[in-house]
C-alpha positions in Angstrom: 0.0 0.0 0.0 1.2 3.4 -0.8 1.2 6.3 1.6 1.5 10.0 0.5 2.4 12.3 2.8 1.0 15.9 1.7 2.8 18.7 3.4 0.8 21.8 3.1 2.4 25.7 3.0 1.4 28.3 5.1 1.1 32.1 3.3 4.6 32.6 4.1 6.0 29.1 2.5 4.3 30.3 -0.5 5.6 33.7 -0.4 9.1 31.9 0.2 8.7 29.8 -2.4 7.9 32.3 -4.6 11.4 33.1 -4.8 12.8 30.4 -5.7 10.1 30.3 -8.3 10.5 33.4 -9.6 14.5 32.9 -10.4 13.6 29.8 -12.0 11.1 31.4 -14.4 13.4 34.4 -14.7 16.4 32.4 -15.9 13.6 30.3 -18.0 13.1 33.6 -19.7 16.6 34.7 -20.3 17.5 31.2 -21.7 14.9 31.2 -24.2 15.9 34.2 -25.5 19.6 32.5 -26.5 17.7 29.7 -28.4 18.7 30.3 -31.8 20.2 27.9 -34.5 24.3 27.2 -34.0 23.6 27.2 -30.6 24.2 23.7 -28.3 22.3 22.8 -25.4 25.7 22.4 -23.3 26.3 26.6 -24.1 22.8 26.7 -22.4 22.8 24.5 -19.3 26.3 26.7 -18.6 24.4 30.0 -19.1 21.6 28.6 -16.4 23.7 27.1 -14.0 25.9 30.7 -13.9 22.7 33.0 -13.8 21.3 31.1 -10.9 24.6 30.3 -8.5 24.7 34.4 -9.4 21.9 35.4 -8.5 21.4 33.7 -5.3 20.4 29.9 -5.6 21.9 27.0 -6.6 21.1 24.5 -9.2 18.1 22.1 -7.9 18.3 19.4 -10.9 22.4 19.6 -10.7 22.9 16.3 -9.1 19.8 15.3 -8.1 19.6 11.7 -8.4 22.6 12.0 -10.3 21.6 14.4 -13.1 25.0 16.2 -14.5 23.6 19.0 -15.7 21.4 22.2 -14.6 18.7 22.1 -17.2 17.1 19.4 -19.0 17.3 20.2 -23.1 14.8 18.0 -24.7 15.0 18.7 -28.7 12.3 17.5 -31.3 11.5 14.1 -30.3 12.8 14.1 -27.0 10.2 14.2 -24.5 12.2 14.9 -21.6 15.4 14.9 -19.3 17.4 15.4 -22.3 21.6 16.0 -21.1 23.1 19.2 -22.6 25.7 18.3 -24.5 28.7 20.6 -26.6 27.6 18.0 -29.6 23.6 19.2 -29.7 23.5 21.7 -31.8 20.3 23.4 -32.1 18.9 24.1 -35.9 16.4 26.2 -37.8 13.2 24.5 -37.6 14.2 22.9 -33.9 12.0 23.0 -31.2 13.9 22.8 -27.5 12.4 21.8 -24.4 14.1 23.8 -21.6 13.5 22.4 -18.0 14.8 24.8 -15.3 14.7 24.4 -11.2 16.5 26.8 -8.7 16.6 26.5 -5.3 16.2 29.5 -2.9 16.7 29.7 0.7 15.8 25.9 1.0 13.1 25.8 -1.0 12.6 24.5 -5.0 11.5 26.6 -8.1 11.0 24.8 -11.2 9.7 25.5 -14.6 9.6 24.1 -18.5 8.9 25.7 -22.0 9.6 24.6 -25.4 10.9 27.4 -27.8 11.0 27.3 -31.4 14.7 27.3 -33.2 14.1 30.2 -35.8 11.2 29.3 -38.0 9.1 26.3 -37.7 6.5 23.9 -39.6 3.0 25.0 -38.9 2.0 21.8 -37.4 4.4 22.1 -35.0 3.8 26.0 -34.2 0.4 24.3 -33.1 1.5 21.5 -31.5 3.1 24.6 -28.5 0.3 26.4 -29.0 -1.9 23.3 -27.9 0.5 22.7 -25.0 0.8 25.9 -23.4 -3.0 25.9 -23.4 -3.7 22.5 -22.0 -1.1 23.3 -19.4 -3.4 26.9 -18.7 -6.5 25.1 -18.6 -5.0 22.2 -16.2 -3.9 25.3 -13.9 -7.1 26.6 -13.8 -8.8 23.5 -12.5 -6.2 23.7 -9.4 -8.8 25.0 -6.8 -9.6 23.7 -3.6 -12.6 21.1 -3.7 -11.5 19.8 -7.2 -9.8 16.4 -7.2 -6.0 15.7 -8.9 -8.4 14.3 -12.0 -9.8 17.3 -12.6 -6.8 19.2 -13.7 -5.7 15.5 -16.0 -9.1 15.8 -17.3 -8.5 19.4 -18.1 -5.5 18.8 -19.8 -6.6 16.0 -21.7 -9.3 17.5 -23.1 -7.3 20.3 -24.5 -4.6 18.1 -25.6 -6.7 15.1 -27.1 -9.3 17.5 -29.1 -6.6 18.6 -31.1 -5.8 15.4 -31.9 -2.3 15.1 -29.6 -1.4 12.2 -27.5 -0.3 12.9 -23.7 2.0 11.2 -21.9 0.9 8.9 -19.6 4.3 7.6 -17.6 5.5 11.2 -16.6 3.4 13.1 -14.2 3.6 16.6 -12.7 4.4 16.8 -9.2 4.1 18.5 -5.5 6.9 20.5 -4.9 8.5 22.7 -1.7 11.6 21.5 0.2 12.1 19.0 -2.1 11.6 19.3 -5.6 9.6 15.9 -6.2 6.8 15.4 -3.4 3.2 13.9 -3.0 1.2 14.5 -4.8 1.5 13.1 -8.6 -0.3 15.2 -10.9 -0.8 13.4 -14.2 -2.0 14.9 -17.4 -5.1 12.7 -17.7 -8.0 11.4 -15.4 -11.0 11.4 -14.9 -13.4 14.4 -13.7 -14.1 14.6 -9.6 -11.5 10.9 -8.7 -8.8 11.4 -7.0 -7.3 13.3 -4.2 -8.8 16.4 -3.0 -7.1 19.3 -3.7 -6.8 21.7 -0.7 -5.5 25.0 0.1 -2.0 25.1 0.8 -0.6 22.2 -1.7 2.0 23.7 -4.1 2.0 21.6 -7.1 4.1 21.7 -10.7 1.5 21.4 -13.4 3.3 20.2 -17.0 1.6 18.5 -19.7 3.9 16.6 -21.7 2.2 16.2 -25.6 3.1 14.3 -28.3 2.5 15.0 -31.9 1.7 11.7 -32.9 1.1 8.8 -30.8 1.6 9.2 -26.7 4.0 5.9 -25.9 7.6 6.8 -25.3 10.7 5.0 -24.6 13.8 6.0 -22.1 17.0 5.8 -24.1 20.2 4.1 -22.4 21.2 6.7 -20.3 18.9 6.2 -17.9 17.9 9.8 -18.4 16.3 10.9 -22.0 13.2 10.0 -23.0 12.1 9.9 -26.5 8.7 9.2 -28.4 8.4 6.0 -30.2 7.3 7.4 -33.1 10.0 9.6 -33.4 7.5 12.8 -33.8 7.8 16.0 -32.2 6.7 16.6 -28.0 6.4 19.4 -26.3 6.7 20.2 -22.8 5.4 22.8 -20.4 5.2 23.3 -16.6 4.2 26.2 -13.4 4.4 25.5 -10.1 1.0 26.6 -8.8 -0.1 26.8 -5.2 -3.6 26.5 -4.1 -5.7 28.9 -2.3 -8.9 29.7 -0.9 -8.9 32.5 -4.1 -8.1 29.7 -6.3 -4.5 29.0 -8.3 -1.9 31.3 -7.7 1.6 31.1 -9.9 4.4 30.5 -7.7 7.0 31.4 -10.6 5.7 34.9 -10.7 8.4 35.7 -13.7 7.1 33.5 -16.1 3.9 35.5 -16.1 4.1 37.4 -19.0 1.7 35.6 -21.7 -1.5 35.2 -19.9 -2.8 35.3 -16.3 -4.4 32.4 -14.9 -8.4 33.1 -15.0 -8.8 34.7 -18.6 
C-alpha cells in the first residue's frame, strides 16, 4: 500500500517559495531568449547554472539523483530529461524543451517551456500552441474542492481535441523542500477521482504532448526520454499553489503571456 504524505504551505512558505520560483522562471526567460540555430544545449545548461549560483540559488536538478547538468534540453522528439551536450547543436526548424529548477533559501523553483529554433512547420507551431493551453487550462482547474483528476481531465481534453497524444508515464508533481513530493499530478484522469485538492498544496503542473502517438521509450542513459514514433513533443510546466482565491503562480516571472483566469 502506498502512503503519500502531503505537506501543506502556510502564506509565508508560499511567499518563500515564490522566490525560488521566480529565479527559475526568470532564468527560463533569459535562456529562451539565447535559443537560436548554431547554438548547443551544453552553451545553455552553462548560461543557467551561472545566472542562478549568481543570483542567489543554486542549481536544484544539478545532481539530483545523479543528473549532471542544470537544465534538461529536450530537442524534437525528446520528450524529456534530455543532457546538454557541446555535440547538440540546435537548428532552424528545432523545437527545444528547456526544463529549469532553482533552489532558494531551501526551497525549490522549477519550470519548462519549449521554444521554437528560428522558424518552424506550422504543425508544430500548433503542437506549443496546444500545450501551453492545456497546461493553462489544467492550472485553472487547481482550486480547492476539485480532485488531482480534474486538472488530467482538463489537460486531456485540450490536448486530445486537437488530436495530440499525452504522456501517460510522466506526471507533474508537488513541490516545496524538495523538488519531487506527493502528490503526482498526471495529465489525464477522470473528472471529480482522485485526491482532493486543498488550500496550501503547491503543485508543478506540466503536460507533456506528443505529436503523434503518446507511448515513449527511455533511451540508455537512464535519463532521455524519447517518443516512439520519433515525432515531435512538447513540454510545459508552473508551479502553482492552491488557495482559498483559487490557483496562484508561484513562478511569478514566467507571467508574462497570460494570467491564470482569462
Amino acid at each position: 500500500m502506498c502512503i503519500m504524505t502531503i505537506y501543506l504551505k502556510k502564506p509565508a512558505h508560499i511567499e518563500a517559495m515564490k522566490r525560488s520560483g521566480a529565479l527559475s522562471a526568470r532564468v527560463l526567460r533569459e535562456v529562451g531568449a539565447l535559443v537560436r540555430p548554431g547554438i548547443s544545449t551544453w552553451e545553455l545548461d552553462r548560461f543557467v547554472e551561472d545566472f542562478i549560483r549568481s543570483h542567489g540559488g543554486t542549481p536544484t536538478f544539478k545532481g539530483y539523483g545523479g543528473f549532471p547538468a542544470s537544465i534538461c534540453a529536450s530537442v524534437n522528439d525528446q520528450v524529456v530529461h534530455g543532457i546538454p551536450s557541446k555535440d547538440v547543436i540546435l537548428r532552424e526548424g528545432d523545437i527545444v524543451s528547456i526544463d529549469t529548477g532553482a533552489t532558494v533559501d531551501g526551497w525549490a523553483g522549477d519550470n519548462a517551456w519549449t521554444f521554437p529554433v528560428g522558424k518552424v512547420s506550422p504543425e508544430v507551431e500548433r503542437l506549443l500552441e496546444v500545450t501551453e493551453k492545456s497546461m493553462w487550462a489544467g492550472i485553472d482547474a487547481a482550486r480547492p474542492g476539485n480532485r488531482i483528476g480534474d486538472i488530467g481531465h482538463a489537460v486531456q481534453t485540450v490536448a486530445e481535441k486537437a488530436g495530440f497524444g499525452v504522456v501517460r508515464e510522466y506526471v507533474g508533481h508537488g513541490i516545496g523542500r524538495d523538488m519531487h513530493e506527493d502528490p503526482n499530478v498526471p495529465n489525464y484522469g477522470r473528472p471529480h477521482t482522485g485526491l482532493e485538492l486543498r488550500a496550501g498544496m503547491v503543485i508543478a503542473i506540466e503536460p507533456m504532448i506528443t505529436m503523434g502517438n503518446r507511448r515513449v521509450r527511455q533511451m540508455r542513459d537512464g535519463w532521455l526520454v524519447c517518443t516512439r514514433d520519433g515525432k515531435p513533443s512538447a513540454h510545459f510546466e508552473k508551479t502553482v499553489a492552491i488557495t482559498e482565491d483559487g490557483p496562484v503562480l508561484v513562478s511569478v516571472e514566467a507571467d508574462h503571456r497570460r494570467p491564470v483566469n482569462d
